[in-house]
N, C-alpha and C positions, 0 to 999 in steps of 0.2 A: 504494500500500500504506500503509494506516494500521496504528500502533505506537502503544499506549496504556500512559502511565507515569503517572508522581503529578506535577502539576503543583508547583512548590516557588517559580517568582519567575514571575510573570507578565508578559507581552510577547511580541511574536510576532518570527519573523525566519525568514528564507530564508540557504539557501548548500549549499554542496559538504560531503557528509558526508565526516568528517575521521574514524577511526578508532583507536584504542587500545585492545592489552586492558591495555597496561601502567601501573598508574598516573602520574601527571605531578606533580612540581613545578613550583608556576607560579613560585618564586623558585628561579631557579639551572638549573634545564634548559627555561627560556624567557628568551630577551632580549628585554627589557623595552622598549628601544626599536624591533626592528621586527617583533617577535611571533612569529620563527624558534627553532623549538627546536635548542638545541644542546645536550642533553646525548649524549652520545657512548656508543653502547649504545641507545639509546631508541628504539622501531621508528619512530618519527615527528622521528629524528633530519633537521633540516636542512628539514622542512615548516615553510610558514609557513600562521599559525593566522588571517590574515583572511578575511573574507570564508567563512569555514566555519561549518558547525556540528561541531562538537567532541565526538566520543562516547568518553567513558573510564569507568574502574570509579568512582576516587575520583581524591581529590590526596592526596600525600603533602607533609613538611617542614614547616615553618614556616608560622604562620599569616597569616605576612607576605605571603602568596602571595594571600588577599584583597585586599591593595593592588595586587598585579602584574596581579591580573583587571581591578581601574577602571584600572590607569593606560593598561594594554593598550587597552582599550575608548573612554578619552580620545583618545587618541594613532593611532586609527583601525587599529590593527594587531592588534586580537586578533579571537576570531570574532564570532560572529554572534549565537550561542546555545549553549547547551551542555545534553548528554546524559548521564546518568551511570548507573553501575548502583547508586550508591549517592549522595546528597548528604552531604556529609561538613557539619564546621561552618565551613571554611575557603572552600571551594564555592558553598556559599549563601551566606556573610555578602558575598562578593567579588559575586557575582551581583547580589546586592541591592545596593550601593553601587553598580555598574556600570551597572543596569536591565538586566541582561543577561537574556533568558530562558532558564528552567534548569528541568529535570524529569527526574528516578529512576525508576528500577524499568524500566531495560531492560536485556536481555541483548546481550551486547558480541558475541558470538561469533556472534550472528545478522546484528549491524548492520556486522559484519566483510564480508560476501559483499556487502554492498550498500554499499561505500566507491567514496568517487566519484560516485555518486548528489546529483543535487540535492534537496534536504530541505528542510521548512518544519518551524519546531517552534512549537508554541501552549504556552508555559509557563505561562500559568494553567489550563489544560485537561491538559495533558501528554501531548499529542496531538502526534506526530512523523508528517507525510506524507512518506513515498519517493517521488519522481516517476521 
């Protein structure tokens, strides 16, 4: 199944769709050294964000949460790619310092039933394959 959104950082990557409809801060309900969310309340409380592609609406907090995306990414512990229903400015600037592939404009409540699914995402295309 192909899912067409706006491509926003370009790079391709494969992993396990990770799913949120709830927005994320990547500083403060993500530790930053092994990429496990812990904020408490968070439906993706206690997942760890490697090796996935990451489907959320936005990010919420601080814009300091661009640094928590490269450093995640440095550090081999964040995902793969990321999906959003929206790219915020926090989202993308972190993407782009990361090389992370990222692309918007998909609906969270659809890519909900298909969590767990291995995905490929084309962020210059914004082309998401469901396998």
């Amino acid at each position: 199944m192909k899912l067409v959104g706006r491509g926003l950082v370009e790079g391709s990557a494969s992993g396990k769709l990770l799913v949120s409809v709830q927005p994320i801060s990547f500083l403060g309900a993500v530790e930053a050294e092994t990429g496990v969310v812990v904020e408490k309340g968070h439906e993706l409380y206690g997942e760890k964000l490697r090796g996935s592609i990451l489907a959320i609406p936005y990010t919420v907090g601080s814009s300091v949460g661009a640094y928590v995306i490269y450093n995640l990414k440095k550090k081999g512990v964040g995902p793969e790619g990321i999906v959003a229903k929206k790219g915020d400015i926090t989202l993308v600037s972190g993407c782009a310092l990361a090389g992370l592939p990222l692309a918007d404009g998909f609906e969270l409540k659809r890519l909900k039933e298909k969590a767990g699914r291995m995905a490929t995402l084309d962020g210059g295309s914004g082309i998401l394959t469901l396998h």
